[in-house]
N, C-alpha and C positions, 0 to 999 in steps of 0.2 A: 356536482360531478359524482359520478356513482362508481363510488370503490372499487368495484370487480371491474372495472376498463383498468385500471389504473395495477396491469399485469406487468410491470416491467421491469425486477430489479436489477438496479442499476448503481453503478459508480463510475470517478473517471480517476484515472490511475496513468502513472509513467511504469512502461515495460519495460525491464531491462533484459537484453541482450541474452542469448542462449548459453553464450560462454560465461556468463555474470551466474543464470541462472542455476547452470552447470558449478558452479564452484559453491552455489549454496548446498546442492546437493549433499557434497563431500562435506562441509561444517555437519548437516546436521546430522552423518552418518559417523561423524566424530561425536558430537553430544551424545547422541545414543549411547554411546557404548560408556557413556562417562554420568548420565544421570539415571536417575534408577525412580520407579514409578509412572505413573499412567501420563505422557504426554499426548497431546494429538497434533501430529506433526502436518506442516502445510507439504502439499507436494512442492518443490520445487518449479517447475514449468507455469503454474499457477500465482507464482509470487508476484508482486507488484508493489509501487510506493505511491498508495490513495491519497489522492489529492479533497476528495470529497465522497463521500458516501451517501447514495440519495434517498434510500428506500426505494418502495414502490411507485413510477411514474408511471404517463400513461402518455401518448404518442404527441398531444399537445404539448406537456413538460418535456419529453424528450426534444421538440422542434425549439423550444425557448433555454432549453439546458445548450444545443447546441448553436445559436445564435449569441449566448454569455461569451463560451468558449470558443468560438471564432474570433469575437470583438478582441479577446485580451493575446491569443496566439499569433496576432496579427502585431502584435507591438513587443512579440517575446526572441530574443535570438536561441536558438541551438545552446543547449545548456551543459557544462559538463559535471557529472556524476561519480562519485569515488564511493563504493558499497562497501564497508568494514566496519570492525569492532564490533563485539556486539555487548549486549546489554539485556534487562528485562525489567519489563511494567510489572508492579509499582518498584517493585524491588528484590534482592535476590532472597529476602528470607520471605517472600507472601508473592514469588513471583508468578502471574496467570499469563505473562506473554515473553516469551522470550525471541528477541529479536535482530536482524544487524542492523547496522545502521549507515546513514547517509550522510557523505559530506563533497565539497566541491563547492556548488556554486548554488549554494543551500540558501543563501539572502536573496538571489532574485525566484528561486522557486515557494521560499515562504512570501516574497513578494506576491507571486504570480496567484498561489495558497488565496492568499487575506485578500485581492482583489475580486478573486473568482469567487469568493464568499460572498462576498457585497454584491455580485450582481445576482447570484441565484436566493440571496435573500430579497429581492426585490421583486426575485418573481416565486417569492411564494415556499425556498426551502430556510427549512430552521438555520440560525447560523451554528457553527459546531464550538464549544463553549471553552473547550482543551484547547493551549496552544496545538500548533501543529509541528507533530516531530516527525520527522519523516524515516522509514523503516522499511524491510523487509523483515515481516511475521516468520520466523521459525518453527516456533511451537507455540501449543495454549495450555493451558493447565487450568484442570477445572478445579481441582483441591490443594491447595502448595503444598497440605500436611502430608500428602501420602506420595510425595516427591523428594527424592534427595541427590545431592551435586551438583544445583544448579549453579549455586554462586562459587564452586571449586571449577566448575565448567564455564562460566561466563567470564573467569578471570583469567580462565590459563588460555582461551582463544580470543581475548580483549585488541588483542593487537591483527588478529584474521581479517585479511584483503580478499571479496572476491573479484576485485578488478572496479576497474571503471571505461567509462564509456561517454561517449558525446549524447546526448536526450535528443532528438530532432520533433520528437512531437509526443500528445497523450491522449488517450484512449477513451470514450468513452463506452464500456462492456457494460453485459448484460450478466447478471450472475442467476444461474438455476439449481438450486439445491436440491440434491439426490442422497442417497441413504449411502453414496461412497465419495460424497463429500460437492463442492460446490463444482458446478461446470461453467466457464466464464466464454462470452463469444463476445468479438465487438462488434457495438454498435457504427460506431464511426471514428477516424483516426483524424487528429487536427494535427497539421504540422506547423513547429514552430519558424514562422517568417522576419519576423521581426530583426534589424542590426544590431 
């Protein structure tokens, strides 16, 4: 297969809700003003909880990426999602991600996770070697040294709700990176049918 077909970055991700995304806003407009040094903050509107991350595919992997993702959204019910506390990768003294986090009905989505692993390993993607924790990206931090109040900031909004929401389906987008950050469109939306 020859590399330059193979134009299509890709991931599949659950969106959450405008009003969800709306409340991330206000968090990170609160960190701001509480950590000090170069963060690079995600827009809001762009956020999302990746299920799997593909790299570059190309219009064959996209037709087998989305046949995996059928097979298993067919046997998935409507899931519900609770977006708070937040936290950061690896930690708050070397932290490079700062993040909120997911909970709800987190075991059948790391369920749904470790399945859809298994079948896109069989058709050819690496399996991903990290548990999988499920987030909303805040910020990233390329230096933790030239950063400070992360962990005075992660602790005093530890308990920050921005809501929750029922998941009825997930996305598989196409991500294009530009020089004022990633632009994501999707490719195709699977809705969870399952009881």
């Amino acid at each position: 297969m020859n590399e330059a077909q193979k134009n299509i970055r890709a991931f599949l991700a659950i969106e959450p809700p405008a009003d969800i995304l709306e409340a991330v806003g206000i968090l990170q407009e609160k960190l701001k003003k509480e950590i000090t040094g170069k963060v690079s903050w995600t827009k809001p509107q762009g956020n999302h909880l990746t299920l799997k991350f593909f790299g570059n595919i190309d219009e064959n992997d996209k037709k087998n990426i989305c046949a995996a993702v059928e097979k298993q959204v067919a046997l998935t019910p409507p899931l519900s999602i609770k977006i708070a506390g937040t936290g950061c990768f690896p930690n708050s003294k070397k932290a490079r991600v700062l993040w909120l986090g997911a909970s709800g009905d987190i075991e059948k989505i790391a369920k749904l996770q470790a399945q859809l692993e298994e079948d896109f390993e069989k058709i050819g993607f690496e399996r991903e070697n990290r548990n999988f924790q499920p987030h909303l990206t805040l910020g990233r931090v390329k230096n933790p040294g030239d950063v400070t109040g992360v962990g005075e900031a992660i602790n005093k909004y530890i308990h920050y709700s921005a809501g929750e929401f029922i998941c009825k389906e997930v996305v598989l987008f196409q991500s294009k990176l530009t020089p004022q950050g990633a632009i994501y469109s999707k490719l195709k939306t699977f809705n969870f049918i399952g009881e």
